[in-house]
C-alpha positions as CSV (number, residue, x, y, z in Angstrom):
1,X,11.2,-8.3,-15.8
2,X,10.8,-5.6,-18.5
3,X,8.6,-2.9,-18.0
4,X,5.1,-3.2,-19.3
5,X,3.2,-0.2,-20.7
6,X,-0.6,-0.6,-20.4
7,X,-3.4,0.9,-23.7
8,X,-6.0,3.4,-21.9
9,X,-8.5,0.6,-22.2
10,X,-6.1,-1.8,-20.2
11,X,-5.8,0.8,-17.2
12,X,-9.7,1.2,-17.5
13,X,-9.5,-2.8,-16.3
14,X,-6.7,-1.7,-14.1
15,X,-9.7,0.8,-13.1
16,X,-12.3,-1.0,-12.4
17,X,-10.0,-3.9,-10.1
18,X,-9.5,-0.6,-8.2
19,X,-12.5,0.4,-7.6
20,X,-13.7,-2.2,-5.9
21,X,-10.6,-2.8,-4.0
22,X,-11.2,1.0,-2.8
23,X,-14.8,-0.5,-1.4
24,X,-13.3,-3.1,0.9
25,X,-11.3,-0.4,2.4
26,X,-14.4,1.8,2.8
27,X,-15.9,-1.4,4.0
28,X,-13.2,-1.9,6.3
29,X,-13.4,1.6,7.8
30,X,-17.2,0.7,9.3
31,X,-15.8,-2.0,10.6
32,X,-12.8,-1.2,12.9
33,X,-13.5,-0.9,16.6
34,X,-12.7,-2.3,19.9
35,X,-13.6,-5.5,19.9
36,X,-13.5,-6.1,15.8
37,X,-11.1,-8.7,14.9
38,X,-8.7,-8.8,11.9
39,X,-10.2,-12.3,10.8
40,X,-14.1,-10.9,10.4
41,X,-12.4,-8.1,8.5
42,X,-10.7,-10.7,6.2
43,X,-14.1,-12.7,5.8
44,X,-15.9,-9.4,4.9
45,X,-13.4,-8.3,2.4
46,X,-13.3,-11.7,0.8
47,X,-17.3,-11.4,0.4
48,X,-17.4,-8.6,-1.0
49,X,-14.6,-9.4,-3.9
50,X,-16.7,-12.4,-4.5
51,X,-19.9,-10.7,-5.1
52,X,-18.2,-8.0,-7.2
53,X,-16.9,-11.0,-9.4
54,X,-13.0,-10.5,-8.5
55,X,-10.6,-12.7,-6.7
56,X,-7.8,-12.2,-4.5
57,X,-4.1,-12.0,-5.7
58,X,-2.6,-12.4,-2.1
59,X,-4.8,-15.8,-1.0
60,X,-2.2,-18.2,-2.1
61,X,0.2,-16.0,-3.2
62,X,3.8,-17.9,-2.7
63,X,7.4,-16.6,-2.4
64,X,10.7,-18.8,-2.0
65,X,10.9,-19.7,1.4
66,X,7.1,-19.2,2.9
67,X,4.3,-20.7,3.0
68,X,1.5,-19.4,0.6
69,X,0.0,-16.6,2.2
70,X,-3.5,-18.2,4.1
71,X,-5.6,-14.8,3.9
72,X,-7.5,-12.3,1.3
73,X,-5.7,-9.4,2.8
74,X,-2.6,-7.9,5.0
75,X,-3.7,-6.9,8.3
76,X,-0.7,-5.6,10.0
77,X,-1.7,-4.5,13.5
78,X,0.5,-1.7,15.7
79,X,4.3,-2.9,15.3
80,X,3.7,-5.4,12.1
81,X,5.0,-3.1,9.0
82,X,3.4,-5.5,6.1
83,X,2.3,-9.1,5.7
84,X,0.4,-9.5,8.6
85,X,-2.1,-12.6,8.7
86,X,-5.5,-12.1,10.1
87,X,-6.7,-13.8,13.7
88,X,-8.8,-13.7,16.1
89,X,-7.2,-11.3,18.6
90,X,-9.7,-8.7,19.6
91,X,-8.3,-4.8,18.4
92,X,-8.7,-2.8,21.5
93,X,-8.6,1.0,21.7
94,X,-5.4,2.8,20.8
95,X,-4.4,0.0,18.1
96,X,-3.6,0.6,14.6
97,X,-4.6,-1.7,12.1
98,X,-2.8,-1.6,8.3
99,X,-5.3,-3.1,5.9
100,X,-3.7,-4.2,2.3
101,X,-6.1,-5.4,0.0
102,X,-5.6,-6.5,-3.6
103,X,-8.6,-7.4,-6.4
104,X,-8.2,-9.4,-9.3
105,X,-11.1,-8.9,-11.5
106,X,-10.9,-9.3,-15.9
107,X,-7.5,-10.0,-15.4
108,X,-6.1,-7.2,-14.2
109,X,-5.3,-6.4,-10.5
110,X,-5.6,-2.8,-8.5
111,X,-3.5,-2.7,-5.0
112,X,-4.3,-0.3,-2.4
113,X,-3.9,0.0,1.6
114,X,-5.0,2.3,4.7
115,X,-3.9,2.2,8.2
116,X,-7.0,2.9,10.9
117,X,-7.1,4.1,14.1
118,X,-9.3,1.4,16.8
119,X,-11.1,4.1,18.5
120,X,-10.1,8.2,19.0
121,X,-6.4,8.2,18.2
122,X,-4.1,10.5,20.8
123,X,-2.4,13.5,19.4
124,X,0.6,11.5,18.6
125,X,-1.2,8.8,17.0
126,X,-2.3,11.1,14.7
127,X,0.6,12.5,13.7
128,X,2.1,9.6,12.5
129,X,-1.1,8.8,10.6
130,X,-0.7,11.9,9.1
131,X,2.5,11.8,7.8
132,X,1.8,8.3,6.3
133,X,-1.1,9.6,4.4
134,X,0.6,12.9,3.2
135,X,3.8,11.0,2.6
136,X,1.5,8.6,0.0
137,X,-0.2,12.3,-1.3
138,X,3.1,13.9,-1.5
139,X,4.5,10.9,-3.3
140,X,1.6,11.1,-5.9
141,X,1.7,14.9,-6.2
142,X,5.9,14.5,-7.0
143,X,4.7,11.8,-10.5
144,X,4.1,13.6,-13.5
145,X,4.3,12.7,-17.3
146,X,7.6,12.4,-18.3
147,X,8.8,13.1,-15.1
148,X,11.8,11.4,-13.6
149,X,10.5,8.0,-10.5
150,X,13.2,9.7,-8.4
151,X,11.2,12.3,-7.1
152,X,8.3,10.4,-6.1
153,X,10.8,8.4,-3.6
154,X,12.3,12.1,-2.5
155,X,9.3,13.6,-2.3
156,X,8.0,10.5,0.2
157,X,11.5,10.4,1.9
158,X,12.1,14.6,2.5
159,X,8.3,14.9,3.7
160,X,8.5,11.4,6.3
161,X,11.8,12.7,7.6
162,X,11.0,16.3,8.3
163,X,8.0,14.7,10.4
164,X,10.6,12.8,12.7
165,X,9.5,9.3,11.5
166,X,11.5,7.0,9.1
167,X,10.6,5.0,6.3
168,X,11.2,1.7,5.6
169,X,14.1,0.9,3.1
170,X,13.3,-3.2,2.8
171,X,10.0,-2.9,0.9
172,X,9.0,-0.6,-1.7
173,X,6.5,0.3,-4.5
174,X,6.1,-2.1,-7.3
175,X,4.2,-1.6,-10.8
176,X,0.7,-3.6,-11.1
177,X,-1.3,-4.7,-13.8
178,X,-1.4,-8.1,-14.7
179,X,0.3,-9.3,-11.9
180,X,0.2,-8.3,-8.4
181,X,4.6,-7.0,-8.7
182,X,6.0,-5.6,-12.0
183,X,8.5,-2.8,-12.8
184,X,9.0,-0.3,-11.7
185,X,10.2,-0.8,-8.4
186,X,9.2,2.5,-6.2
187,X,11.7,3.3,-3.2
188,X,10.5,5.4,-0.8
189,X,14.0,6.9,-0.5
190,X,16.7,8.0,-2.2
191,X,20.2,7.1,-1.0
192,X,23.4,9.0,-2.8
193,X,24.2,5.6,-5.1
194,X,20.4,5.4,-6.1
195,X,19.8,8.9,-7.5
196,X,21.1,8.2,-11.0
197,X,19.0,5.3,-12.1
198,X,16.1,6.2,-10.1
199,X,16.3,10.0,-11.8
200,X,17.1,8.3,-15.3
201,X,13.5,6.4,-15.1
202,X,11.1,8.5,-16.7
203,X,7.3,8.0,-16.3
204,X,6.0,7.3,-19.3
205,X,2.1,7.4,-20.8
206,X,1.0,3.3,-19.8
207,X,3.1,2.9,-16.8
208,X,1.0,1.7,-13.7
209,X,2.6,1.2,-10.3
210,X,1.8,1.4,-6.6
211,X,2.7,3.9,-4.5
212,X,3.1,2.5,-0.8
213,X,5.0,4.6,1.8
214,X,5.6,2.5,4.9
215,X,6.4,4.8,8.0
216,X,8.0,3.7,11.3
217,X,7.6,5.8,14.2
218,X,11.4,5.1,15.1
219,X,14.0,2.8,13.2
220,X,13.6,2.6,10.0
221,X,15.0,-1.5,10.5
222,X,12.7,-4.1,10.4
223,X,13.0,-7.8,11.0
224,X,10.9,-11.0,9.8
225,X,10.9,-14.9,10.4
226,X,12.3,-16.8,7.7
227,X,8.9,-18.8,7.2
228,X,6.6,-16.6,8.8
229,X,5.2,-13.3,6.6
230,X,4.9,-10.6,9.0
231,X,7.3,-8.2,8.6
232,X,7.9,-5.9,12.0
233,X,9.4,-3.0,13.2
234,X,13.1,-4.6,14.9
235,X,12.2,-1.9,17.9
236,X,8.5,-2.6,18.2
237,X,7.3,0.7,17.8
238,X,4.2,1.0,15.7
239,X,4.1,1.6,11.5
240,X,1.3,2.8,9.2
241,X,0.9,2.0,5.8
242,X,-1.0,3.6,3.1
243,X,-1.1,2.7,-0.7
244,X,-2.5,3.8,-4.2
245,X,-2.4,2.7,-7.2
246,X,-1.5,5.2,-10.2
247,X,-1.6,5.6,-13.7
248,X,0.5,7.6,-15.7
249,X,-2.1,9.1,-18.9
250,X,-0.4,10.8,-21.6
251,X,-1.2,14.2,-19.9
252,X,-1.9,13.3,-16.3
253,X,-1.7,11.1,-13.4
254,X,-4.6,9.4,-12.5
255,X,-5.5,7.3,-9.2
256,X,-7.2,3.7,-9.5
257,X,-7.5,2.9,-6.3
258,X,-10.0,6.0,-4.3
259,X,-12.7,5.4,-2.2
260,X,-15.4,7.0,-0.2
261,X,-13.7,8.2,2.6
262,X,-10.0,9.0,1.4
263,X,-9.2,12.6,-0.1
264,X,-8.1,13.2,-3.8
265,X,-4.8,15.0,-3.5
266,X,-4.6,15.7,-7.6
C-alpha cells in the first residue's frame, strides 16, 4: 500500500472524526466502575457515534481467518493486550479496562484508545499506567517535520524499558485516514535490522498515522486464537494501551484525537 499524503482540509475531516472519537473516550471515563460492564460501554459509545452522524470502522471489520469483529469498540480487560470483544462480565475493583474506539464520519476515520483504572488503582497499577501514557506522549514528542519514524518507535521503546515493562513487538502503529490501516507502519521498537528503513522514513507535511504503544507488565510475548480476536499477554499479566492519532502540518505536529480529560503533551 503506498503512502497517502492528506491536503490540510482532508486532515481537518481526519479532525473532526477525531474529535468525536475523543468524546466516547471522555464518555467512557464517567462510565467505568465496579460493576460497569464492557457491553453497556460498547452500547453507549455506539450512541453516541450515531447521534454525531459517524459510524464505526471496527463493527464488521474482517481479517483472513476471523470472524468480523461483532462490536463498536476494543475493550481489552486486565491481561487482553488488543481486540477484546465486549460482554457482560461485571469490571470489579482493581481491573483495567483498554478502550479502542474508531469513528468514521465524512469519510474519513480518527483512531484513538485509553486504558482506565476500575476504581483507586494501587501504587503499582499506576505505574504501569503511567508509563503507557508517557510512552504514547514521548512517542508524539519524538515526531517532528521532516524528522526520521525511527525515533518515535525509540523514543516509545527507550522510555517503556527504563520503566521495567516491555512492549509489544506483534502489533504496531498504522497510518489512518481513509481507511482504518494505511502506511506507515509505527513499531514501537527498534531492533538492530530495523533501524535503517525505519530512520530512512521521513515524516512528511500530509502524513497521518496512529500512535499506539501497547505495554506489558512482563513478557513482551503475546498469544491469540486463530479465530478468536483477543490478543493476550502469553504470561497473563496485565497490558494498557493508549493511542493518538497525529498529523504531520508543514511546520508542526498536531493531535486529532484529544479529549476532555487527557493532557496535551505538545
Amino acid at each position: 500500500m503506498a503512502q497517502i499524503y492528506y491536503s490540510d482540509r482532508q486532515i481537518d475531516k481526519i479532525h473532526e472524526a477525531g474529535r468525536v472519537a475523543g468524546q466516547c473516550l471522555a464518555i467512557v471515563k464517567d462510565m467505568v466502575a465496579p460493576g460497569m460492564t464492557t457491553r453497556k460501554i460498547d452500547e453507549a459509545v455506539a450512541a453516541h457515534i450515531k447521534k454525531a452522524g459517524g459510524t464505526s470502522p471496527f463493527l464488521n471489520y474482517q481479517l483472513p481467518g476471523k470472524i468480523p469483529f461483532p462490536a463498536t469498540i476494543c475493550a481489552s480487560v486486565n491481561e487482553v493486550v488488543v481486540h477484546g470483544i465486549p460482554d457482560d462480565r461485571p469490571l470489579v475493583e482493581g481491573d483495567l479496562v483498554s478502550i479502542d474506539c474508531g469513528v468514521r464520519l465524512n469519510g474519513y476515520i480518527g483512531d484513538t484508545a485509553w486504558t482506565f483504572p476500575i476504581g483507586k488503582p494501587s501504587a503499582e497499577t499506576q505505574k504501569l499506567l503511567q508509563a503507557g501514557k508517557e510512552a504514547l506522549y514521548a512517542g508524539i514528542k519524538a515526531a517532528r517535520p521532516k524528522g526520521p519514524l525511527g525515533e518515535v518507535s525509540r523514543a516509545i521503546q527507550t522510555l517503556v524499558e527504563a520503566r521495567g515493562f516491555s512492549v509489544v513487538r506483534d502489533y504496531v502503529g498504522h497510518g489512518v485516514g481513509m481507511s482504518l490501516h494505511e502506511e506507515p507502519q509505527v513499531p514501537n521498537y527498534v531492533k538492530p535490522g530495523d533501524m535503517l528503513p525505519l530512520f530512512r522514513t521521513l515524516l512528511k507535511p500530509g502524513m497521518v498515522f496512529a500512535i499506539e504503544p501497547m505495554v506489558n507488565e512482563g513478557t513482551a510475548q503475546v498469544t491469540s486464537e486463530d479465530k478468536d480476536w483477543p490478543v493476550s499477554t502469553a504470561d497473563n499479566r496485565r497490558s494498557v494501551h493508549f493511542e493518538h492519532t497525529v498529523a504531520i502540518r508543514a511546520d508542526k505536529v498536531e493531535i486529532l484525537t484529544l479529549w476532555d480529560g487527557c493532557e496535551n503533551p505538545l
